[in-house]
SEZARO-198605 format. One record per residue (C-alpha): residue number from 1; z, y, x. Coordinates in pm, whole numbers, plus 50000, padded with zeros to 5 digits. Layout:
N
(NUM, (Z, Y, X))
...
end
This chain:
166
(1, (97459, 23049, 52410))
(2, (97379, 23403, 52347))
(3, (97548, 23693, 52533))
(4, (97481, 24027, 52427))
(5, (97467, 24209, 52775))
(6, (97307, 24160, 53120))
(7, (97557, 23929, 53335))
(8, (97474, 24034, 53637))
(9, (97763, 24251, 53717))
(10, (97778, 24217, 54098))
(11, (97381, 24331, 54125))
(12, (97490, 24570, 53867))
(13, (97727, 24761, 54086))
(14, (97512, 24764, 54383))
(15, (97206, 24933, 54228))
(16, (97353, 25282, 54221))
(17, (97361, 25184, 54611))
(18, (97007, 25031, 54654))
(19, (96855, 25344, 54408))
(20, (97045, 25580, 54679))
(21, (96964, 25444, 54960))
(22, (96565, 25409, 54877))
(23, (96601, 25760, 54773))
(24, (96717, 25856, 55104))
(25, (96448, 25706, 55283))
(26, (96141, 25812, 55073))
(27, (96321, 26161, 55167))
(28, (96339, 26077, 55497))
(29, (96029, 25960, 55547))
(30, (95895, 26294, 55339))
(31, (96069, 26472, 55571))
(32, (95942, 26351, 55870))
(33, (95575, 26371, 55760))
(34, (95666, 26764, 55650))
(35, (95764, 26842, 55999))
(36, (95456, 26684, 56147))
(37, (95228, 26858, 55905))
(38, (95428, 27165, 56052))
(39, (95405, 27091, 56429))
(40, (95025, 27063, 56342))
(41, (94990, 27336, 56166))
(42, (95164, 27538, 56438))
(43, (94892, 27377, 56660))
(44, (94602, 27495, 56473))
(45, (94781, 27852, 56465))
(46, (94769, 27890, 56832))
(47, (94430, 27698, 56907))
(48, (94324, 27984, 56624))
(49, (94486, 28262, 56807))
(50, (94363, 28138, 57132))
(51, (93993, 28134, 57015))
(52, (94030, 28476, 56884))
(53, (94167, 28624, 57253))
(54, (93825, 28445, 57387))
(55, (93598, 28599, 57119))
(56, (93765, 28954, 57204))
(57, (93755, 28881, 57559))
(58, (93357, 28743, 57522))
(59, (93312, 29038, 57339))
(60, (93453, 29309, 57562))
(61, (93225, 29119, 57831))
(62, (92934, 29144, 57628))
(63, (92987, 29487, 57488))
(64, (92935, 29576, 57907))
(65, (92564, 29381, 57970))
(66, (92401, 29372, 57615))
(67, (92211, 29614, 57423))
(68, (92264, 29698, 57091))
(69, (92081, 29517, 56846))
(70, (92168, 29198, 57009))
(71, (92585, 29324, 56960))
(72, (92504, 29376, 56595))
(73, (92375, 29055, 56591))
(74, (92713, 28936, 56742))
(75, (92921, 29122, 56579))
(76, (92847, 28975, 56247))
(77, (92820, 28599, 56351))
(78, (93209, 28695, 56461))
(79, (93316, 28882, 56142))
(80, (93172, 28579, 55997))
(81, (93390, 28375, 56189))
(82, (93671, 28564, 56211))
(83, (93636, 28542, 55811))
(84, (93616, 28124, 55800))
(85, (93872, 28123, 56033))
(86, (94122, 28312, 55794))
(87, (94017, 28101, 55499))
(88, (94116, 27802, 55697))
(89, (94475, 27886, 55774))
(90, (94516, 28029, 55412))
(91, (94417, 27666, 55325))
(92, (94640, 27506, 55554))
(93, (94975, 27757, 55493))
(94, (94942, 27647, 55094))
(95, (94919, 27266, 55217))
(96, (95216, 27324, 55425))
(97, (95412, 27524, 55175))
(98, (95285, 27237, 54881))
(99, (95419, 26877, 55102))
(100, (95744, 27112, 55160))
(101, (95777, 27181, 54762))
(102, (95665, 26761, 54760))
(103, (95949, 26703, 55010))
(104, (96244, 26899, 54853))
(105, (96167, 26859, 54531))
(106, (96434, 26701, 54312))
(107, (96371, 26316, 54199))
(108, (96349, 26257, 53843))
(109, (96650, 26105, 53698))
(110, (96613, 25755, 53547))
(111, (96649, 25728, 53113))
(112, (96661, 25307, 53148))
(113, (96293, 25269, 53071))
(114, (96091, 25132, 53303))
(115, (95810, 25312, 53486))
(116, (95551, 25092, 53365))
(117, (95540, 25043, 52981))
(118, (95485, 24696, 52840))
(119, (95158, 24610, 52781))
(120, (94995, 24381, 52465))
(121, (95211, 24101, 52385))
(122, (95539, 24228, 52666))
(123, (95822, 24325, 52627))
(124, (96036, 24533, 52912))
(125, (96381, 24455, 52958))
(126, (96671, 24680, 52849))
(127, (97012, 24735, 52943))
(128, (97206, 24496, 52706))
(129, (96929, 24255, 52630))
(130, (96932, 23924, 52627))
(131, (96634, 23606, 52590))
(132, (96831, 23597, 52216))
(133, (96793, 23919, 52104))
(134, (96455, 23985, 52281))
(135, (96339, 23692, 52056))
(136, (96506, 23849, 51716))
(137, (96321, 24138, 51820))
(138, (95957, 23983, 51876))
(139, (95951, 23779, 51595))
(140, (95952, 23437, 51786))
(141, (96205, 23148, 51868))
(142, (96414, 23113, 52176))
(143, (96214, 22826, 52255))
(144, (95920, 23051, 52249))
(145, (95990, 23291, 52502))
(146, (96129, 23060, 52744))
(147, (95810, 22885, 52755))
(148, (95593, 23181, 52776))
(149, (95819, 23273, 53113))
(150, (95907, 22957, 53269))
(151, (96032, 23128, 53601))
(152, (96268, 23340, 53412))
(153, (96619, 23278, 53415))
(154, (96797, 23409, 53114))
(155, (97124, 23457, 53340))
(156, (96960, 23706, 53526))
(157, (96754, 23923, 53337))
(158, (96694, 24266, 53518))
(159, (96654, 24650, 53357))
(160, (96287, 24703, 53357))
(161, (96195, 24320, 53396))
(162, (95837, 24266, 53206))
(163, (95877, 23891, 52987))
(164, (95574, 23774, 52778))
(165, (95603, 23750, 52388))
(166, (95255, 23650, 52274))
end
């Protein structure tokens, strides 16, 4: 007998809850990798700041017992480094500041399609639908469909379910 919409009503009720609570924990877990992209980035900040006090200090030491040419020589191999190190903590601050846009940004809101569309010969499960209808709509029998998904059960069809029609 044909029923015009989904009876399912107690998993019905409780996706609102399963959709919030998986939200919640993707968030979480974003969360949690944000901070530790943080606590290494704050790492990297003060291994960086602590290699720069030993360049100046190397420096100040060497500006005391070498001669000239060879401080030139020095001097640019740490501007040069001084320059890569920079570049590298530009790179990381827009990584940081691009998993914490990742992390807070808003989830898109679901229309009642499903994520993956149906493919050659499927057909994806909408609200409302049932085998009956899905069958008016492909073309084919009852009898049809219910062969070409013989694990289905047409009591409990879900939103976004894939079924075969060819």
């Amino acid at each position: 007998m044909e029923n015009d919409s989904i009876s399912s009503s107690s998993s019905e009720s409780k996706l609102p809850l399963i959709v919030g609570v998986l939200g919640f924990i993707l968030g979480a877990a974003g969360l949690v990798l944000g901070i530790k992209a943080k606590g290494a980035a704050q790492l990297a900040n003060d291994e960086a700041a602590a290699a720069k006090a030993s360049v100046a200090e190397l420096g100040a030491a060497l500006a005391s017992k070498a001669n000239a040419a060879d401080l030139q020589a020095l001097a640019g191999d740490l501007a040069a480094t001084k320059q890569q190190t920079e570049a590298n903590e530009k790179a990381l601050n827009e990584q940081i500041i691009a998993l914490q846009k990742v992390v807070t940004a808003p989830k898109a809101a679901s229309n009642g399609k499903s994520a993956t569309p149906a493919g050659p010969g499927e057909y994806v499960v909408a609200k409302g639908d049932t085998l009956g209808s899905i069958a008016k709509k492909s073309g084919i029998s009852l009898k049809a469909i219910q062969d070409l998904n013989p694990g289905v059960n047409p009591n409990r069809l879900q939103i976004g379910q894939k079924l075969k029609v060819k």
